[in-house]
C-alpha positions as CSV (number, residue, x, y, z in Angstrom):
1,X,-24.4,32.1,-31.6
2,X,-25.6,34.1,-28.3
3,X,-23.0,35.6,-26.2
4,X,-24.5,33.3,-23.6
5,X,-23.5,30.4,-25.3
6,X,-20.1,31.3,-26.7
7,X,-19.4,31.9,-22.6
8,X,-20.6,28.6,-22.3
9,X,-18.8,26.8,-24.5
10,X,-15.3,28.7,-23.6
11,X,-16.2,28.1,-19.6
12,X,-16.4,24.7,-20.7
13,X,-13.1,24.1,-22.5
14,X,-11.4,25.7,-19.3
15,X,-12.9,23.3,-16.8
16,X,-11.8,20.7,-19.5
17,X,-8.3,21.8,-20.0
18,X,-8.2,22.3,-15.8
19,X,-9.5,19.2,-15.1
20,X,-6.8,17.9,-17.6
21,X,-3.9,19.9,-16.2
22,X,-5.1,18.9,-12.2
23,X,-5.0,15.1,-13.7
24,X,-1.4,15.3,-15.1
25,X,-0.4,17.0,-11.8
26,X,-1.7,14.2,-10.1
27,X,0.2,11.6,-11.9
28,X,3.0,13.1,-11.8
29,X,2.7,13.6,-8.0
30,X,2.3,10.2,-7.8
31,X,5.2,9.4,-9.8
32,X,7.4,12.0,-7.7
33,X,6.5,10.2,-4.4
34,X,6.0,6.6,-5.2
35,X,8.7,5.7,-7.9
36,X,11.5,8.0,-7.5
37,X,14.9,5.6,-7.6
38,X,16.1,7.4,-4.6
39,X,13.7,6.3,-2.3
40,X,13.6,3.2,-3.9
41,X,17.7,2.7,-3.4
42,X,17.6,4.5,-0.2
43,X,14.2,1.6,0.6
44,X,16.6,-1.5,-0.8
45,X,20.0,-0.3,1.1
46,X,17.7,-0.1,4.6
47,X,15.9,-3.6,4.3
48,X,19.3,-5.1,4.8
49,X,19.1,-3.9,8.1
50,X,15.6,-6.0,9.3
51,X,16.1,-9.3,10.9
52,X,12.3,-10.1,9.9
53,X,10.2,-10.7,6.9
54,X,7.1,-9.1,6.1
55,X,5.1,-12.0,7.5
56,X,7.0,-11.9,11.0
57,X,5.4,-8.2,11.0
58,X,1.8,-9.8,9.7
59,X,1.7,-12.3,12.7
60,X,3.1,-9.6,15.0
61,X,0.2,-7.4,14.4
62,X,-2.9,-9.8,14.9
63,X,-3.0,-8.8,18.0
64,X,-4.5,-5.9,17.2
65,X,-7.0,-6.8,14.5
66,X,-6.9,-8.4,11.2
67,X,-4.0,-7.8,9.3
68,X,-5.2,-5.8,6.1
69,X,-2.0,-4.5,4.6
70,X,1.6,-4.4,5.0
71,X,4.7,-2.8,4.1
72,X,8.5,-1.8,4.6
73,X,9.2,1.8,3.9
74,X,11.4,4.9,4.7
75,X,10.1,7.4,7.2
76,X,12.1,10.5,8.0
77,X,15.3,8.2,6.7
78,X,14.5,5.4,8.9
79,X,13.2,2.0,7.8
80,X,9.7,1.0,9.4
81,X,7.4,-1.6,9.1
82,X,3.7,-0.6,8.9
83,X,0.9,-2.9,9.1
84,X,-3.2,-1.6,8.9
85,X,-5.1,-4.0,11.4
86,X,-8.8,-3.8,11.2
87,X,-11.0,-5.1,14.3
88,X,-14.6,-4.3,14.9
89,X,-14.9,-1.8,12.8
90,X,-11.8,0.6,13.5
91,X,-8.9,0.8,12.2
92,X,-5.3,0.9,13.6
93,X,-1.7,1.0,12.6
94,X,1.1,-1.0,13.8
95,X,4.5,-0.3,13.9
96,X,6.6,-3.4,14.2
97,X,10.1,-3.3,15.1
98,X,11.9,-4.4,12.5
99,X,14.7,-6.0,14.7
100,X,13.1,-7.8,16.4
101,X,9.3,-8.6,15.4
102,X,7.8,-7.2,18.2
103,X,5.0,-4.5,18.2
104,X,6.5,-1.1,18.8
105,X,3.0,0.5,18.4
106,X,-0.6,1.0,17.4
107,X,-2.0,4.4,16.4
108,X,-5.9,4.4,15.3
109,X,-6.3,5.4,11.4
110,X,-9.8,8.1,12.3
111,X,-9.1,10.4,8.7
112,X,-7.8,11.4,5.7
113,X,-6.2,9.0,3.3
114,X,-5.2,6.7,5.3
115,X,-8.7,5.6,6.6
116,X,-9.8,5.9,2.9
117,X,-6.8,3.2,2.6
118,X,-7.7,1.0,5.6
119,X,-11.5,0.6,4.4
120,X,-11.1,-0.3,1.1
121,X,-8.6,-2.4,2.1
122,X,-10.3,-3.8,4.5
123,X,-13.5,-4.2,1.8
124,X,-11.4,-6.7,0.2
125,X,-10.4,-8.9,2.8
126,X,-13.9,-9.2,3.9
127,X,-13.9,-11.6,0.5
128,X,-11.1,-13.0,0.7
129,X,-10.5,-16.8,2.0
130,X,-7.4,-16.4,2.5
131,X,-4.9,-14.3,4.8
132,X,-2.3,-11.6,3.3
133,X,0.4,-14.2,5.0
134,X,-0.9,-17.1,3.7
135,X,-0.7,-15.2,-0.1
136,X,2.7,-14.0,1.1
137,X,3.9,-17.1,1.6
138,X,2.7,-18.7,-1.2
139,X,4.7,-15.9,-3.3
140,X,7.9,-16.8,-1.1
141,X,7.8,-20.2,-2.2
142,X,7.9,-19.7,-5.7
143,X,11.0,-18.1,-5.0
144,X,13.3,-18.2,-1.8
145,X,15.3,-15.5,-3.2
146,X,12.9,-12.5,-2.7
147,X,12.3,-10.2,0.1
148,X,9.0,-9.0,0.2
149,X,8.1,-5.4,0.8
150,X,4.6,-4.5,0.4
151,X,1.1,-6.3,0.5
152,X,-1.5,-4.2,-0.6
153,X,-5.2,-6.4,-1.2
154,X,-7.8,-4.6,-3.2
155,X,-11.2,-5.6,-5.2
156,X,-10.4,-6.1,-8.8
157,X,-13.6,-6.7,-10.7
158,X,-15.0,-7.4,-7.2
159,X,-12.5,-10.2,-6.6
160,X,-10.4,-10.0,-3.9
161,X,-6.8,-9.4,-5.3
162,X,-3.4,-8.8,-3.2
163,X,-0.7,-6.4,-5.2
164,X,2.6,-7.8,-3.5
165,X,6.2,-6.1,-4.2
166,X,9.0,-7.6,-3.7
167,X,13.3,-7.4,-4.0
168,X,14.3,-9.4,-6.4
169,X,18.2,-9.3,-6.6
170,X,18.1,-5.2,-6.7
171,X,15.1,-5.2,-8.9
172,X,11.7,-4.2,-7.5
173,X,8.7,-6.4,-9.4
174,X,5.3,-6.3,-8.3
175,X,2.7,-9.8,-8.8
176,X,-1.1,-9.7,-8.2
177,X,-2.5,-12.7,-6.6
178,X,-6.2,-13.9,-6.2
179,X,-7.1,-13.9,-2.5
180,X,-10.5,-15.6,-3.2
């Protein structure tokens, strides 16, 4: 075997076992931010403060756009409710105040992650026939004892799908419901 070769090969298990370690810190970042039970407990002690649902927040925002996601969360240790709106194009989003119902306000969503969010998000309402509070609701009647807390619509197979999480008791469970 040439020297070029072995250096080759041995490059290439690097970029492998990189590419393997970048993945697992990944997911574990993921895990770290998204499922920790803190945030979760600290997320499920703080919605017994808000006087609304998630669907007052959806029908607060339309006045900004289309409602394209939704979702209760903690922010600096404060409860806020976050909707993306998408209207000719741009994308924007609304803080509601959770009190209340009323618009607090609407930032545009111009980079990073969040715009990555807002137009795929967006990409999968433009199929569906129905409205994240129309699938919301229908969620809420199958059960009158949850408290929604996210609604989060993506293209599954190139359907039209809407991941909603909700309280249930002091269990968080997440359904996936056809928006087409």
């Amino acid at each position: 075997m040439t020297r070029r070769k072995m250096l080759l090969m041995t490059g290439g298990a690097t970029v492998l076992g990189l590419a393997a370690l970048v993945g697992f810190a990944d997911q574990n970042a993921i895990f770290a931010d998204d499922d920790d039970d803190e945030g979760q407990e600290r997320l499920i002690k703080l919605l017994d403060t808000s006087k609304i649902n998630l669907q007052q927040g959806l029908a607060a925002s339309e006045q900004q756009g289309q409602p394209i996601s939704a979702k209760f969360e903690v922010d600096e240790g404060k409860l806020q409710l976050s909707v993306y709106a998408a209207k000719d194009g741009k994308f924007s989003e609304v803080l509601v105040d959770y009190t209340n119902g009323k618009m607090m306000k609407a930032e545009p969503i111009t980079e990073g992650d969040d715009l990555a969010a807002a137009k795929s998000q967006s990409a999968a309402m433009a199929k569906a026939k129905t409205t994240l509070k129309d699938a919301v609701d229908k969620a809420v009647a199958q059960s009158a004892k949850i408290r929604v807390v996210s609604a989060v619509p993506s293209l599954k197979d190139g359907r039209p799908v809407v991941s909603i999480a909700f309280l249930d008791g002091e269990q968080m469970k997440t359904v996936q419901q056809p928006l087409d």
